[in-house]
C-alpha positions in Angstrom: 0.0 0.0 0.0 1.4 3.5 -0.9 0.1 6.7 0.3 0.3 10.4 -1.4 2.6 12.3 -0.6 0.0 15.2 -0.8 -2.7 14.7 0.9 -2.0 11.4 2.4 -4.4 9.1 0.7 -3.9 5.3 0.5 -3.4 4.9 -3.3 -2.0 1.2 -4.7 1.1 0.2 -5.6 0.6 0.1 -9.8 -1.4 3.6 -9.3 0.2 6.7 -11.2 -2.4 9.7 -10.0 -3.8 9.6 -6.9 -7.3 9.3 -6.9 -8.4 11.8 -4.4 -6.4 14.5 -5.5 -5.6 13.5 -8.9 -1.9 14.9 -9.1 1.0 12.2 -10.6 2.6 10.7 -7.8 6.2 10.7 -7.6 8.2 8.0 -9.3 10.5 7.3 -6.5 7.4 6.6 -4.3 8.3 3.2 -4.1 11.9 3.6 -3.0 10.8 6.3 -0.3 7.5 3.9 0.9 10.5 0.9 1.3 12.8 3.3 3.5 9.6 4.1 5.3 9.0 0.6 5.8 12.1 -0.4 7.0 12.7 2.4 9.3 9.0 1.4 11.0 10.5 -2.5 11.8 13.8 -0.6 13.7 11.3 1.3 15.7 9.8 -2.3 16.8 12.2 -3.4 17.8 12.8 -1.5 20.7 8.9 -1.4 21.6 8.8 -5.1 21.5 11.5 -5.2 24.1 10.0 -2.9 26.1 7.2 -4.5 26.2 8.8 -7.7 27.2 11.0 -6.1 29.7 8.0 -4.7 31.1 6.3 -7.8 31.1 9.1 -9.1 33.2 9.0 -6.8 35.2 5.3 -7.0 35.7 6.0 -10.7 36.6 8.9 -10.5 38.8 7.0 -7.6 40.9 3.9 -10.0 41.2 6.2 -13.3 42.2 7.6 -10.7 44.8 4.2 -9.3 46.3 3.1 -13.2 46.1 6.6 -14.2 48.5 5.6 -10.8 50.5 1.9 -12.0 51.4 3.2 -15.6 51.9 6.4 -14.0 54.2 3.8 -11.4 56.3 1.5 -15.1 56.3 4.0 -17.0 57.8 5.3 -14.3 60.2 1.9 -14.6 61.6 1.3 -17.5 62.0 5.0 -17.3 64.1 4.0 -14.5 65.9 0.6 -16.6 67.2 2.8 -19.6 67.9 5.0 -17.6 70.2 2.0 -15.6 71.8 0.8 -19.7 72.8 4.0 -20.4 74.3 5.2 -23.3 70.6 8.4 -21.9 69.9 9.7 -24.8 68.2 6.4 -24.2 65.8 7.3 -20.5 66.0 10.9 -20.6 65.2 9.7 -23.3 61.9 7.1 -20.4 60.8 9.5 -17.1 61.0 12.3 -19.0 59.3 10.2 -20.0 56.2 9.4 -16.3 56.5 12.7 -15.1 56.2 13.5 -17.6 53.0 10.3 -16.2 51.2 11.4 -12.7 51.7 15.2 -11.8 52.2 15.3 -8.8 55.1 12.8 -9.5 56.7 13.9 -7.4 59.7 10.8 -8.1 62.3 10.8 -11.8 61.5 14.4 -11.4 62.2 14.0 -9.5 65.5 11.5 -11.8 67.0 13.5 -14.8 65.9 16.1 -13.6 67.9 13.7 -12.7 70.5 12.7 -16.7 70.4 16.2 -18.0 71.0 16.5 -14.8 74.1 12.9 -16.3 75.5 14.3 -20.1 75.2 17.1 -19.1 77.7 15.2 -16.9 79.4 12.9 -19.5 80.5 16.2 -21.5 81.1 17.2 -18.8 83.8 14.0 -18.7 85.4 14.1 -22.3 85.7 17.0 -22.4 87.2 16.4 -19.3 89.7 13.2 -21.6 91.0 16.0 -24.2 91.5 18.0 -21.7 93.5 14.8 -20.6 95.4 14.4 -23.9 96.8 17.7 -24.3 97.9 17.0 -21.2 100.3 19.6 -18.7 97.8 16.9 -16.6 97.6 19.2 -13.8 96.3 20.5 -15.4 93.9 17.4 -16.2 92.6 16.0 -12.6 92.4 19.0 -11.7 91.0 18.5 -13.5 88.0 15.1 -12.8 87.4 16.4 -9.2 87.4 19.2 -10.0 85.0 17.0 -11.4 82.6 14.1 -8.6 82.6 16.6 -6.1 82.3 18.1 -8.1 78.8 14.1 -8.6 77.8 13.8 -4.8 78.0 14.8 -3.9 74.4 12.0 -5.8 73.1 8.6 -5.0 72.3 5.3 -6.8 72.0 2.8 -9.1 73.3 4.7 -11.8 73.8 7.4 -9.3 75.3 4.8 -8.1 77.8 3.5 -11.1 78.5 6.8 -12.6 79.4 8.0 -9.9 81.8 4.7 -10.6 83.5 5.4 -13.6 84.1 8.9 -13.4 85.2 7.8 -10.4 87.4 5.5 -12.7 89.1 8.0 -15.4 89.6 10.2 -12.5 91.2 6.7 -11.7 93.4 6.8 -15.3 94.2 9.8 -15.9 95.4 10.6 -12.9 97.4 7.4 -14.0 99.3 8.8 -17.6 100.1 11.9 -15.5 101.3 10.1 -13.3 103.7 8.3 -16.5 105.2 11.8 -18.3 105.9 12.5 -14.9 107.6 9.7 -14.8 109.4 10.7 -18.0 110.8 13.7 -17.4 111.8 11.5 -15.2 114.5 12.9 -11.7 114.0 13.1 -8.5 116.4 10.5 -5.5 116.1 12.9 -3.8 113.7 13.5 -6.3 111.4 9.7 -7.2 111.3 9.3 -3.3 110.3 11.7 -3.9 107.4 9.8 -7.3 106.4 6.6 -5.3 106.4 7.9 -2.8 104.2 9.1 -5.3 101.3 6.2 -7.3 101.5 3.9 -3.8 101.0 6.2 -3.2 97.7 4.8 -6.5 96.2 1.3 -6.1 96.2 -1.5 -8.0 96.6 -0.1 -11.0 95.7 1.5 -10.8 99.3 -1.5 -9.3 100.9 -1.6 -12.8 103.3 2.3 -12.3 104.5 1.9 -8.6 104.8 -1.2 -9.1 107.4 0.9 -11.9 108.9 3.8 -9.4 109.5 1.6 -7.0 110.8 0.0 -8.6 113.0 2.8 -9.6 114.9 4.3 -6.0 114.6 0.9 -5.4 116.6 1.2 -8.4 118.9 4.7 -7.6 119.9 3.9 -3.8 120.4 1.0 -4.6 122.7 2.5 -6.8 125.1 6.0 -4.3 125.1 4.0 -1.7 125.6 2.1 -3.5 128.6 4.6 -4.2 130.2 5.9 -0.8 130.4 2.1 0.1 131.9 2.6 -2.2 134.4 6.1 -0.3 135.5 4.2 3.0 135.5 6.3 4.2 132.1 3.6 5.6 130.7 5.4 7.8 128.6 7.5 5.0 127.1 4.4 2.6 126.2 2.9 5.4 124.4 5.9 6.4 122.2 5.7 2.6 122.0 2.5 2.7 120.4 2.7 5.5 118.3 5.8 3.8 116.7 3.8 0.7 115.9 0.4 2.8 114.7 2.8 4.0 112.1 2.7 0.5 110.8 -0.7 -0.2 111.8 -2.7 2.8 112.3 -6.5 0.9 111.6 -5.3 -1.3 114.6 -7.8 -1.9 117.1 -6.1 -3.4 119.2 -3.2 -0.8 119.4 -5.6 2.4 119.7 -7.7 0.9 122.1 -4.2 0.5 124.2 -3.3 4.4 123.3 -6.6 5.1 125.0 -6.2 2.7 128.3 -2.7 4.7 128.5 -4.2 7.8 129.0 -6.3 6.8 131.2 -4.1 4.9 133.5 -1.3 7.8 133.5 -4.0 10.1 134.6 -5.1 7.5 137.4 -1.5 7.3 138.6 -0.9 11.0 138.6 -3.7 12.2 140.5 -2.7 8.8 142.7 0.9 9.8 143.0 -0.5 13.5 143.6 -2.6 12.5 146.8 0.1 10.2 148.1 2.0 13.8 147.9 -0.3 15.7 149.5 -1.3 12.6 151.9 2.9 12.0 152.5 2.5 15.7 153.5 0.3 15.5 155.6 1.7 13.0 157.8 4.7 14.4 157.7 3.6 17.4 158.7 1.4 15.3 161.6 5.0 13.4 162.7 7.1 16.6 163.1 4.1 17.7 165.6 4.3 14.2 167.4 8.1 14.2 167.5 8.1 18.3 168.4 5.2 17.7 171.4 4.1 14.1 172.1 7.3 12.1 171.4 7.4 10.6 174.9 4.8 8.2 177.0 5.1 7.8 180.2 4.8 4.3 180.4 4.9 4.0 184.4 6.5 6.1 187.5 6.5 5.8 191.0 8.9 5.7 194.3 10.5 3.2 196.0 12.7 2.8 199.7 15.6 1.1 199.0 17.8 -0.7 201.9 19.3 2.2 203.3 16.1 4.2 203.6 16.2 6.6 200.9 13.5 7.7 198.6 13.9 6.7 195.1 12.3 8.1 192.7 11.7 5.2 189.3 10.1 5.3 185.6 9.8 4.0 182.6 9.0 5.9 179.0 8.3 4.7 175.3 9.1 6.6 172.2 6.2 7.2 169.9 8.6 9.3 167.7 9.2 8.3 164.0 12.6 9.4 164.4 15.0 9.2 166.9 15.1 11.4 169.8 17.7 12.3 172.8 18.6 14.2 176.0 14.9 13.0 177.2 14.2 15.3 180.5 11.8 14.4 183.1 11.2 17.1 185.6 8.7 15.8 187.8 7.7 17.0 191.9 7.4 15.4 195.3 3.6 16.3 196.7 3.0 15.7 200.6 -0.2 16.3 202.6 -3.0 17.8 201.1 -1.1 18.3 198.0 1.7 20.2 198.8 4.7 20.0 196.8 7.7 19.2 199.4 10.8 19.4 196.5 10.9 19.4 192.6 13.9 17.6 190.7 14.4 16.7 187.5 16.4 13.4 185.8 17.5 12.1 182.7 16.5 9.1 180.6 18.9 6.3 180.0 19.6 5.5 177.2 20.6 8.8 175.9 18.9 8.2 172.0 15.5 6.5 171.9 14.1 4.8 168.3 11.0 4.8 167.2 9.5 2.5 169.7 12.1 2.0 172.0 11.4 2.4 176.0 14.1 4.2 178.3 14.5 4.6 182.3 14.7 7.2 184.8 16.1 6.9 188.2 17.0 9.3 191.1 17.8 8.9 195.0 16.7 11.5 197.8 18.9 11.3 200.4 18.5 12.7 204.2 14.7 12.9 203.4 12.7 12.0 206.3 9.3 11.5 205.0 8.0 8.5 204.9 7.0 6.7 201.1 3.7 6.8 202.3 3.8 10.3 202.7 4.7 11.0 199.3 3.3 11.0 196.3 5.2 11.2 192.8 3.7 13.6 189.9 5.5 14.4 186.4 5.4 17.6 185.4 7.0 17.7 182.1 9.2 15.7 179.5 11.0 17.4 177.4 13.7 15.7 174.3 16.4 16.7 171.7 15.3 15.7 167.7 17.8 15.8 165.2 
């Protein structure tokens, strides 16, 4: 087919004029209409092999978004293994992943995650080991060693682990403050003991009331005892201390209360033995100042050679000691009438509370007979330190 160079109409090959036009078409039309045709097939060449390369490319980007799916598939199917605890399953799934699509970098990550969850598990098992042997240290330890490694990990399964080694640390760190407990501590390690088991939680709700209570049980009978010595001030400073640990204590409060009231029993007690302590002192220095001395007897006596002897007998009713005890006393005859007055001194010189002393004294050259006289004391009088 040849077209017109003029005004482009498709005229045949053994055509001269061109029918639409009618002008004489070139003689060289031939030649040119073969150059044309030639240079048409080189520009086909290069179209059909873009096409092809973009088929290929077409093909290899749908073989790689087929590897992707399968890959992202697979890695799920890993990732729910590992969230149910099938590693082994896990590990087969992620790998498979990583062959369908080179780089792969999360499958990558939580394979290696796999392999640190493996020995993690390892470590754990080993620190229950350690628990039961009493190394309860060393146990915790561990566990802390191993969250701290788990910490540059994320995810589900991350989380979920920690929790569980967290609550194995919980665990354990309660079996340690029951061996303590039984190794009966003092009031200040019990505080101590009370404080880690409050930084657990509720899993340790049960040891901390345990530990409490015997903060409060201690604390009550300390404190009771110091009552019962009249430290009042001591057995509430006592109990203040161990409200701190136990303020909704009944037990303790109601003791706070009975403090007060028997340290204001015991001072207005104390307060009238004072005033009471007075008063009898102030009653014994006027008994020992003016009725210190009882005359217990008196009387008079002739002795062999005829002389008039005057004899008594006194008692202390002091309450301290007393000396230089004076009795003046007088001779009375008829009707009365005083013949002589004398006075004598008690032996011993110091009477005690209680003790009795003598007097004694001899009239010479009196001629009056004893039944003439008649003895009367006059006055005692005595020394107090």
């Amino acid at each position: 087919m040849h077209y017109c160079p003029y005004c482009g109409t498709a005229v045949r090959e053994d055509e001269y004029y061109c029918v639409q036009c009618g002008k004489k078409l070139p003689s060289d039309i031939d030649a040119r209409f073969k150059k044309k045709k030639q240079i048409n097939k080189y520009w086909l060449l290069p179209l059909a092999a873009t096409v092809i390369i973009i088929a290929l490319i077409g093909l290899s980007q749908l073989i790689l978004q087929n590897k992707t799916a399968q890959a992202k598939e697979l890695y799920t199917e890993g990732e729910q293994e590992l969230l149910d605890g099938n590693y082994d399953q896990a590990i087969q799934s992620l790998e498979k992943a990583l062959e369908h699509k080179k780089g792969f970098k999360q499958a990558s990550i939580t394979l290696d995650y796999i392999y640190q969850a493996m020995d993690t598990e390892k470590t754990v098992q080993h620190a229950e080991e350690l628990a039961g042997n009493k190394q309860f240290q060393d146990a915790l330890s561990l566990l802390n060693q191993v969250e701290n490694e788990l910490n540059h990990y994320n995810g589900q399964a991350v989380n979920q682990l920690i929790d569980d080694i967290k609550s194995k640390h919980d665990s354990i760190k309660i079996e340690q403050l029951y061996d303590e407990l039984d190794q009966e501590p003092n009031i200040d390690e019990l505080k101590i003991l009370l404080w880690d088991a409050e930084s657990i939680g509720k899993d340790a709700e049960e040891i901390t009331d345990t530990i409490r209570n015997e903060i409060i049980d201690y604390s009550f009978s300390k404190a009771s005892e110091l009552i019962s010595e009249k430290q009042f001030t001591e057995a509430y400073l006592f109990v203040e201390d161990a409200l701190k640990y136990a303020p909704d204590s009944e037990k303790l409060n109601s003791l706070k209360t009975t403090i007060d009231k028997e340290r204001t029993t015991f001072e207005t007690a104390q307060q009238q033995r004072i005033e009471q302590a007075m008063n009898i002192a102030q009653a014994d220095q006027e008994l020992n100042e003016t009725n210190a001395i009882e005359l217990t007897s008196s009387g008079i006596e002739i002795d062999n050679n005829g002389n008039l002897v005057v004899k008594g007998e006194v008692e202390s009713v002091a309450t301290i000691p007393i000396h230089s005890i004076l009795v003046e006393y007088s001779l009375l005859g008829d009707n009365e009438k005083e013949i002589l007055s004398n006075e004598v001194f008690v032996y011993p010189d110091t009477l005690y509370p209680d003790e009795s002393g003598k007097f004694e004294f001899t009239h010479y050259d009196l001629n009056v007979k004893k039944e003439q006289m008649k003895l009367k004391v006059d006055k005692i009088t005595w020394y107090t330190d």
